[in-house]
LUMDREN-566583 format. One record per residue (C-alpha): x, y, z; residue in one letter. Coordinates in steps of 0.2 Angstrom, whole numbers, plus 5000, padded with zeros to 4 digits. Layout:
! LUMDREN-566583
XYZa
...
This chain:
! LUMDREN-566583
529945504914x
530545364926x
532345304925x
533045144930x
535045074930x
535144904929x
536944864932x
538144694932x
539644704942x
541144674932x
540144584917x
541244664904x
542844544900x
544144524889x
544344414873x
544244224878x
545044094865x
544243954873x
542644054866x
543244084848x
543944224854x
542444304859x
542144414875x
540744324886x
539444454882x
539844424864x
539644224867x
537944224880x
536444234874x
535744414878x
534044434868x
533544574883x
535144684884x
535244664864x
533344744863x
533844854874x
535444904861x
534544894846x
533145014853x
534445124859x
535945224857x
537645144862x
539245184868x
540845164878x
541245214896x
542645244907x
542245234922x
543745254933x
544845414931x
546845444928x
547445394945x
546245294953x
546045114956x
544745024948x
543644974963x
541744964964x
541745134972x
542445234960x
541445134946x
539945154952x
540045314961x
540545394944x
539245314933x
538045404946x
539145574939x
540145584956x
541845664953x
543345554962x
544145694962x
542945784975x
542145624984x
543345484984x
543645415002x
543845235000x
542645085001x
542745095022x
541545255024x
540345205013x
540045015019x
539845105037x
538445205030x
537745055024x
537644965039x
537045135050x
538945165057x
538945355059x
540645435056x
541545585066x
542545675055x
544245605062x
543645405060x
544545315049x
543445195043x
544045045033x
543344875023x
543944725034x
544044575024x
544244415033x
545144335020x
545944145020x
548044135020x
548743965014x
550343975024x
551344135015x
549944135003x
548244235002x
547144094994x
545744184992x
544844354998x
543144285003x
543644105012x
542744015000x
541044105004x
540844135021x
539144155026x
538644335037x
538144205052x
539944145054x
540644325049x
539644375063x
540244255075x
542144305071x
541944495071x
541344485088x
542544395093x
543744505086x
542944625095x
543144545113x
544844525111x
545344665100x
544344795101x
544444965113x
543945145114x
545045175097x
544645015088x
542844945082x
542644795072x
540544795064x
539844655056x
539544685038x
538744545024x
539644385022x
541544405024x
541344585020x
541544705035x
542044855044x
543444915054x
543245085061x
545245165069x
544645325080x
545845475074x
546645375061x
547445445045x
547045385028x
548745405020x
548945215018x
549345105004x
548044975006x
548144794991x
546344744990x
546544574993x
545344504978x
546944574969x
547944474977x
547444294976x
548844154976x
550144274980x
551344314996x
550144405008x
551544475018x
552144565001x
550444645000x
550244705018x
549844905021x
551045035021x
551245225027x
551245345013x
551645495025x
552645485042x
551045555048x
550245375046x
551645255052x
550745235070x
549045195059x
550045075048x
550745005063x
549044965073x
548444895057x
549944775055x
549744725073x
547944715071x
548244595053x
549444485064x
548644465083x
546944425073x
547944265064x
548344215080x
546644225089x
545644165071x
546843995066x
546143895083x
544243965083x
543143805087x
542043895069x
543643865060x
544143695065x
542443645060x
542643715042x
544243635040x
543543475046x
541943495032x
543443535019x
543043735018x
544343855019x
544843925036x
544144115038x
546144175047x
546544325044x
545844515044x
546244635031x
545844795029x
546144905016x
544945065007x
545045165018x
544445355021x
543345475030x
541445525029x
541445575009x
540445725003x
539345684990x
537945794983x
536245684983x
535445664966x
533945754970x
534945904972x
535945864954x
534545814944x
532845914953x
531745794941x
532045654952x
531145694968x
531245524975x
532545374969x
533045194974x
534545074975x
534344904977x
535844784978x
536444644991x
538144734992x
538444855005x
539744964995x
538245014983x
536945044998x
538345175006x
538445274990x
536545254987x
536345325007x
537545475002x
536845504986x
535045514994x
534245374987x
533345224999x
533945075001x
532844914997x
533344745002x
532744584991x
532644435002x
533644294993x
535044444986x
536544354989x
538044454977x
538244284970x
537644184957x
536444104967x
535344294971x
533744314969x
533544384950x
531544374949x
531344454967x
532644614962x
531644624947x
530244604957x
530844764968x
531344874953x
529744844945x
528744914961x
530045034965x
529845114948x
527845154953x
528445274967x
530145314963x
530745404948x
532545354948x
533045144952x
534845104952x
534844904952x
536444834956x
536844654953x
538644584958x
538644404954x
539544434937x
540944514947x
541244384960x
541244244945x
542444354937x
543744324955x
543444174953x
544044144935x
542644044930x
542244064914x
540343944914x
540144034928x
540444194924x
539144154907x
537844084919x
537644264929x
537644354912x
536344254902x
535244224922x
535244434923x
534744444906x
533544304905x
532944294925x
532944494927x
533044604913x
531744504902x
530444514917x
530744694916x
530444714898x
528944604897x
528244704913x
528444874905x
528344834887x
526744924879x
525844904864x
526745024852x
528444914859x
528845064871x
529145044889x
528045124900x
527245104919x
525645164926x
525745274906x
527245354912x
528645314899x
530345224906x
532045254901x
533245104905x
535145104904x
536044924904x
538144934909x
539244854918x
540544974932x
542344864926x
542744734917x
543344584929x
544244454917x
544044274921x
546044264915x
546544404927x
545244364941x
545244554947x
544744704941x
545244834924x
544944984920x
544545014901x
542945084895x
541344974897x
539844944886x
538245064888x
536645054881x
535345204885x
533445174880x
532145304881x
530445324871x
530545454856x
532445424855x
533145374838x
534245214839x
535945204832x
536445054822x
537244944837x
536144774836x
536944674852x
537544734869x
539544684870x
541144784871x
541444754852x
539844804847x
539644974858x
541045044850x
540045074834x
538745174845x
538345364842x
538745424859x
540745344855x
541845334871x
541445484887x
541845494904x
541545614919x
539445654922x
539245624904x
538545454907x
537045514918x
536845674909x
536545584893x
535345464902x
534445584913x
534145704894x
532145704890x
């Protein structure tokens, strides 16, 4: 049995009255993910423990069974091992953001879609001017980066920016949580401060103000933690020999590195609505000849969702559906309407990690859609994939490993 994930970043929303009060997934048309629903068995799951924050990293890391309670470390260590940043055991390794401040307001967490040439440009800058034998700044993807404190302590209380948006930033800033991490806090803060003054007169900034795009003028870090330790898959689940991640986010390729699974990159994967959908499809569909497990991760749904655009939001559900999942289906679909590759039968789950709500523009933690497909298995009575229709599914609401328990079942 093959296995494939195909997972939309914060697809799941709340009701919308603009949309007869209907969630997105209840509005877009889904014909894949419903056949995918009505040939499977459905369910709710939450996805982020008691306690935690609903980030992408404790989403997704739990959907793959990981027990925050044993692995959690932030979104910091597992973007390093994403880009090849290989951690000692007292780095403290944290996401940088370079974010965009509107006087005392963060605007936004992603300067209006900075492009990985221009974060480049300004993390080695940062670099030059900021940087020593305790303090490393790494490119990343886009305005998504890494900042790595040697021998600091984790015991902060970081605000992820995209949390944030239109509020005061200096209400939002770090904190100690311990008195052993005030002088971490404090070199952060400073950090946060000296890089507004060396980012507000960069000649890559005075251009984008001059073409009407938001000034990239601030760092932020925040997620923070030290080198997890996380059990690969193979080892869990000894059916799976060799497995795959593909995704344009490098949060998802750090916990694909530490769960054992290789890392494929799409050309034209963006994380926004403009990614390639036919060339991941593409890449899951040839991964799934040599691998035996694909986690296929798309973020576009998410980063709509921060934006609180609703069209938006509906366009990067109905083009994964349509662009993506459909490809997929038509490729594996067999005469007797099973899904098989080279005669070996395909098992396909379709979720998304949170909900990101257009309204709230950041994420939730309640309990997300799943649908599970397998040849032989007998299908509930679910007939569409959204939140509303999942809670009538056999497998009702679970948590924990149950998820990939359930999916990894022959």
């Amino acid at each position: 049995m093959k296995h494939l994930i195909i997972l939309g970043d914060g697809m799941a929303d709340w009701h919308v009255p603009a949309l007869d009060n209907k969630t997105l997934l209840q509005h877009a048309d889904t014909p894949a993910f419903d056949w995918l629903a009505k040939h499977g068995c459905n369910g709710l799951l939450k996805t982020v423990p008691d306690g935690f924050h609903p980030g992408s990293e404790v989403a997704n890391s739990s959907i793959l069974g990981y027990d925050q309670h044993l692995v959690y470390e932030g979104r910091g260590p597992l973007e390093a091992a994403s880009i090849g940043v290989e951690l000692a055991d007292d780095d403290l390794a944290l996401r940088c953001n370079i974010v965009c401040l509107d006087g005392d307001l963060l605007k936004n967490h992603s300067c209006g879609r900075l492009e990985t040439e221009e974060g480049d440009i300004l993390i080695k800058y940062l670099q030059e001017h900021l940087g020593n034998e305790r303090v490393h700044f790494y490119t990343g993807v886009q305005y998504r980066h890494l900042l790595v404190i040697e021998g600091g302590n984790k015991h902060l209380h970081c605000t992820p920016p995209h949390d944030v948006p239109l509020k005061p930033w200096r209400d939002n800033m770090l904190y100690a949580e311990t008195p052993e991490a005030e002088e971490t806090a404090q070199l952060l803060t400073d950090l946060i401060l000296r890089s507004q003054e060396l980012l507000k007169n960069h000649p890559l900034n005075i251009e984008r103000q001059k073409n009407g795009q938001d000034p990239a003028n601030c760092i932020w870090p925040w997620g923070g933690g030290y080198r997890p330790k996380m059990t690969p898959l193979t080892t869990t689940f000894p059916e799976i020999h060799c497995g795959a991640v593909i995704t344009a986010v490098d949060l998802i390729r750090g916990i694909g590195h530490y769960a054992g699974l290789r890392v494929i990159d799409v050309p034209g994967a963006t994380g926004l609505f403009d990614t390639n959908f036919e060339g991941k499809a593409q890449a899951a569909l040839d991964a799934l000849r040599t691998d035996d497990f694909v986690y296929l991760h798309v973020e576009a749904s998410d980063e709509a969702g921060h934006d609180g655009s609703v069209p938006l939001k509906l366009q990067t559900i109905t083009d994964l559906d349509h662009r993506l999942t459909q490809h997929i289906l038509d490729a594996l679909r067999q005469k007797d309407d099973t899904l098989a590759i080279d005669g070996i039968p395909v098992s396909i789950a379709i979720l998304p990690d949170h909900p990101t709500p257009c309204e709230l523009r950041t994420h939730t933690n309640e309990p997300i859609p799943f649908s599970i497909y397998r040849p032989g298995l007998e299908p509930d009575s679910v007939e569409r994939f959204d939140e509303e229709s999942a809670k009538q599914g056999i497998y009702g609401t679970i948590e924990g490993d149950a998820f990939i328990r359930l999916f990894m079942a022959n």
